[in-house]
C-alpha positions in Angstrom: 141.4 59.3 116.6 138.4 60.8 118.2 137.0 64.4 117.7 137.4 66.6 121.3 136.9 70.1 122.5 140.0 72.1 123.1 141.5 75.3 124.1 145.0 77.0 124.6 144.6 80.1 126.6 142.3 81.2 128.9 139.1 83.6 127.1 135.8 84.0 125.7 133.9 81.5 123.6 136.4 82.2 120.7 139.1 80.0 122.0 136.9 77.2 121.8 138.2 74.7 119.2 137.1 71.0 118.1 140.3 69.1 117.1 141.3 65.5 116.4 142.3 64.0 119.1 143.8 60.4 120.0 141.2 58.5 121.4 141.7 57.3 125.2 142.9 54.1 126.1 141.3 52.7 129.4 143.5 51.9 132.2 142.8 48.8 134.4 140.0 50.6 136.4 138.9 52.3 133.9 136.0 52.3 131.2 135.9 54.1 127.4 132.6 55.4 127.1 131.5 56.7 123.6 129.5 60.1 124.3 125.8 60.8 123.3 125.6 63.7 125.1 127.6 65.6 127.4 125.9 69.0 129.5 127.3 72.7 129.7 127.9 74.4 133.2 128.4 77.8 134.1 131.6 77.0 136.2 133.4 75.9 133.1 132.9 79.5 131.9 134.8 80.4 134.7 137.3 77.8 134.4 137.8 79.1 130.7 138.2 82.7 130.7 140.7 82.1 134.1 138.4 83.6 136.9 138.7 80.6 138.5 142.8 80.0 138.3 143.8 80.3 141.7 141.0 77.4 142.9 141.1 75.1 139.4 143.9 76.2 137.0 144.3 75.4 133.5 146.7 73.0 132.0 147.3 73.7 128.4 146.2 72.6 126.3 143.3 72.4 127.9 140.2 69.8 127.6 137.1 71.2 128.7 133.3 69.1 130.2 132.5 67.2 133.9 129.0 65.9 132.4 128.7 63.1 130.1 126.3 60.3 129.3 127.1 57.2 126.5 127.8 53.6 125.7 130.2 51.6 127.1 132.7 50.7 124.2 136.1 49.1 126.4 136.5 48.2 129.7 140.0 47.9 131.7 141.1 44.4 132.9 140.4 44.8 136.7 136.7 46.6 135.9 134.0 44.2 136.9 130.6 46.0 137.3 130.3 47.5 133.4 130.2 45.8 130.2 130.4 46.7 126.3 127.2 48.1 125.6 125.8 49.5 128.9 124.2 52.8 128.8 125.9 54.8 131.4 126.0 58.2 133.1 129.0 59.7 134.7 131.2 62.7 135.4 134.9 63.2 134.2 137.3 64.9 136.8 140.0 66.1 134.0 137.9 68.7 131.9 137.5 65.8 128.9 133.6 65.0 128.8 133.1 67.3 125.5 134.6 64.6 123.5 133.0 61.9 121.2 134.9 59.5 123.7 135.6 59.7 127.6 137.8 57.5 129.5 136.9 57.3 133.3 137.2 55.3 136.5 134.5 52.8 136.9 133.5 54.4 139.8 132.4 57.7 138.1 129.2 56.0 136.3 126.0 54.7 137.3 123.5 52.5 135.1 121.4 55.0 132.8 117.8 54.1 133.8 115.7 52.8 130.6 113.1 55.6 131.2 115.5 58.5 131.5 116.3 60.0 128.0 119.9 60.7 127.0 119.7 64.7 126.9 118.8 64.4 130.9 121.0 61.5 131.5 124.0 63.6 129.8 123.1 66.9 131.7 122.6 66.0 135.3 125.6 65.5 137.2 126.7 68.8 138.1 123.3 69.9 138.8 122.4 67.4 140.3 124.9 66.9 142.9 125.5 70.2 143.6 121.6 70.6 144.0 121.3 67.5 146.0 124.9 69.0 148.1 123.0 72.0 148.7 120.0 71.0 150.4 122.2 68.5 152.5 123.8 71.4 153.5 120.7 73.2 154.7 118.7 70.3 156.3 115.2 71.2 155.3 112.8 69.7 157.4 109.2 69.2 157.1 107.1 72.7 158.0 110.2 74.6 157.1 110.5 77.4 154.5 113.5 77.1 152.3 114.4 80.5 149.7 116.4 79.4 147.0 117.8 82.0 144.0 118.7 81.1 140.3 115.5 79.0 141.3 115.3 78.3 137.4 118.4 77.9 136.2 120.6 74.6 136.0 121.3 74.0 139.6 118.4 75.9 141.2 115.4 74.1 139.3 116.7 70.9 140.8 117.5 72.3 144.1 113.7 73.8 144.6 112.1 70.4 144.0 115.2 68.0 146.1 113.8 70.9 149.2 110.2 70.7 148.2 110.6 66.2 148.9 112.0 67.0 151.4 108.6 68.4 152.9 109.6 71.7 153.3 108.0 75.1 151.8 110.0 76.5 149.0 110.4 79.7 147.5 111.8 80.5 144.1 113.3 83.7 143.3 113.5 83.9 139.5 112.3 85.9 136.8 108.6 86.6 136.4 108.5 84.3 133.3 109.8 81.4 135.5 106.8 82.0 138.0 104.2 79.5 136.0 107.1 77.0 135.9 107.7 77.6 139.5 104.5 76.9 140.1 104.3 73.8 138.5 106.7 71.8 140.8 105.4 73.2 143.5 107.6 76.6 144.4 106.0 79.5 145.5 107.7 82.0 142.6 108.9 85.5 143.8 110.8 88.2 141.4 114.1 89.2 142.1 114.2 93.3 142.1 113.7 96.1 143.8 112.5 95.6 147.2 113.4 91.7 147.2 114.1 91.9 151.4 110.8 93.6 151.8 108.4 90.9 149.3 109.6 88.3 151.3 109.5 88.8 154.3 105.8 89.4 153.7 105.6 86.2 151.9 107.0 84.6 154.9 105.9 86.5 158.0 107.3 83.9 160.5 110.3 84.2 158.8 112.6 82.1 157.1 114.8 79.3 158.1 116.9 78.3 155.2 118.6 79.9 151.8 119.9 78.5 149.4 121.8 80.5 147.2 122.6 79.3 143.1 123.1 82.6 141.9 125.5 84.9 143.2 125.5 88.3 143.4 124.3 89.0 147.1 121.6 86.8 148.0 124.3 85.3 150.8 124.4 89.1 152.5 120.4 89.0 151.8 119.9 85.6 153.4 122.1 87.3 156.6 119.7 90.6 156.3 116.7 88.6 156.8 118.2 86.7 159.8 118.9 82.8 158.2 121.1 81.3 160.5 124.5 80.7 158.7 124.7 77.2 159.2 121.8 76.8 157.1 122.8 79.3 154.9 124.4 77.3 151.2 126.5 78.8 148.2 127.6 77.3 145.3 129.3 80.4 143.9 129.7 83.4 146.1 132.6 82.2 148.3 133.9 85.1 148.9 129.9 86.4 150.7 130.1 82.6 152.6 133.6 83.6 154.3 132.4 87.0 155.6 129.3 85.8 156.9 130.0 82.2 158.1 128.0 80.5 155.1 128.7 77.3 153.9 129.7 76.5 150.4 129.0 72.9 149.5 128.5 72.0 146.0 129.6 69.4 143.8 133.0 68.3 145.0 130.5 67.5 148.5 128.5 64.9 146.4 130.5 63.4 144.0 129.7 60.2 144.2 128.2 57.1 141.7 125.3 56.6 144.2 124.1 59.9 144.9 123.8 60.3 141.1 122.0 57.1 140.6 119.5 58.2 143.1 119.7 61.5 141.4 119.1 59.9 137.8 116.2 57.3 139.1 114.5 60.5 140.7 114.5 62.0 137.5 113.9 59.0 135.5 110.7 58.4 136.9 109.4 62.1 137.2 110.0 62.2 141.4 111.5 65.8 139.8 111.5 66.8 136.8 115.1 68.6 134.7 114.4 71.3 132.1 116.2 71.6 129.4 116.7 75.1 127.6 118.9 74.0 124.4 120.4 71.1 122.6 123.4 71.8 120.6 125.7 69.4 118.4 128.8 69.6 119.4 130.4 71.9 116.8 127.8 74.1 118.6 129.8 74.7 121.8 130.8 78.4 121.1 127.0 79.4 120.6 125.4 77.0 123.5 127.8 78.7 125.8 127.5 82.2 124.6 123.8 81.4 125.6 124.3 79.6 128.8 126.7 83.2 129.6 123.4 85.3 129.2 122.3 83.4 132.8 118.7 83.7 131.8 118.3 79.8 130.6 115.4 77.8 132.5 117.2 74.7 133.5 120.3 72.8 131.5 121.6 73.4 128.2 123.2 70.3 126.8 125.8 69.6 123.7 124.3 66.0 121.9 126.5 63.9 119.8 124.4 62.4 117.8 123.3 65.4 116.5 124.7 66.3 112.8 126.9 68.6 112.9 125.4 71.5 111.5 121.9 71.0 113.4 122.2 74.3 115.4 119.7 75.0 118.3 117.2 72.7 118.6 114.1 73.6 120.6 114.0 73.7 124.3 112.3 70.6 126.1 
């Protein structure tokens, strides 16, 4: 038996539940992976309390987690490239990564690198490709200015630095306590507010040529107000905004794939960008790390660690 997160109706943090489990067998393409960590995302909120059941319904009962990162503990008979014992990093497409163990095709893992730490390795793939999608999407070019919004949070912090390699001028719209952090990879910070339309455009005079947009809540209409061209306009949440104005929506599902994220994960491994992390929680821990990650107001990922014991709590941002 292995120890798993479950839940058997849609609703807040409270249907939440660890259980005992039967631990997954591998099938012949398949690898077991025993979980050190496994990160949080704001879409599984969605996928949780049902706002989401028309695009990704719920089975029940229901698993929940995409992110993982752990140690190779079985392989299936047809699996070549992974052993017993590699470190790995991978994604789960059945909702089963907040779990002591994950079973997944080998094609959903990449090599952790030595120098990237488990907390990062176990929180990036949903950021990461849906940040790396994102500026795809966009095209930024060198002598460009790209606007991106959430620019803190999960996605957006990694989306602001993937646009700022790729030579273009980036702005961040966060909060003002975000601005020094902004400022340390090398994104010109501006507050979201009152008057938003108005700051930027005199922050950006010429005007601006791409938006990225990792928060919701009208920055697609505001990207249109200030004259982006749609096809270089990218949401990863406002769909609804992207159909109305001719927006694209490329996020995860665009970059799924075991070499983006090992390009993703040697990036961040040696410091190319960098992925904050706002909480580490054990897994007994889920209710309260999403109940935080809810709040939207987290600088960067918020990650569930099984190694942790199991009445750790928070543990300090880093």
């Amino acid at each position: 038996m292995t120890r798993a997160v479950r839940f058997d109706q849609y609703g807040d943090v409270d249907v939440l539940r660890i259980e005992d489990v039967p631990q997954p067998e591998p099938a012949a393409d398949q690898v077991l992976v025993e979980v050190v960590a496994a990160g949080i995302n704001p879409g599984e909120i969605a996928i949780r309390t049902g706002a989401l059941h028309e695009r990704w319904p719920a089975t029940f009962p229901s698993g929940e987690g995409t992110d993982f990162a752990g140690r190779v503990i079985e392989v299936g008979a047809s699996v070549t490239g992974f052993a017993v014992g590699d470190e790995v990093l991978g994604w789960s497409d059945w909702r089963s990564s907040h779990a002591e163990h994950v079973v997944v095709p080998a094609d959903h893992l990449t090599r952790k690198p030595l120098a990237l730490d488990w907390i990062r390795a176990g929180g990036l793939f949903v950021a990461g490709v849906t940040a790396y999608a994102s500026v795809r999407a966009v095209r930024p070019a060198a002598g460009e200015t790209v606007v991106v919004s959430g620019a803190a949070g999960g996605v957006g912090s990694l989306t602001v630095q993937l646009a700022r390699n790729a030579g273009a001028t980036v702005i961040g719209i966060a909060s003002e306590g975000n601005a020094a952090w902004l400022r340390s990879v090398g994104v010109i910070p501006v507050a979201y507010g009152d008057d938003l339309e108005e700051r930027l455009r005199k922050v950006v005079p010429s005007g601006i040529d791409a938006f990225i947009d990792t928060y919701g809540n009208g920055y697609v209409d505001l990207a249109a107000s200030l004259g982006v061209d749609p096809s270089r306009i990218n949401t990863v949440i406002d769909y609804a905004a992207a159909a109305r104005v001719g927006a694209k929506t490329e996020a995860s599902l665009a970059a799924s794939d075991a070499e983006v994220l090992g390009f993703l994960a040697e990036e961040l491994a040696w410091g190319r960008v960098v992925m904050p992390v706002a909480a580490v929680y054990p897994l007994e821990g889920v209710r309260e790390a999403y109940t935080e990650l809810g709040e939207r107001h987290t600088r960067g990922k918020i990650v569930l660690a099984l190694e942790l014991p199991a009445d750790a709590g928070r543990t300090p941002a880093v």
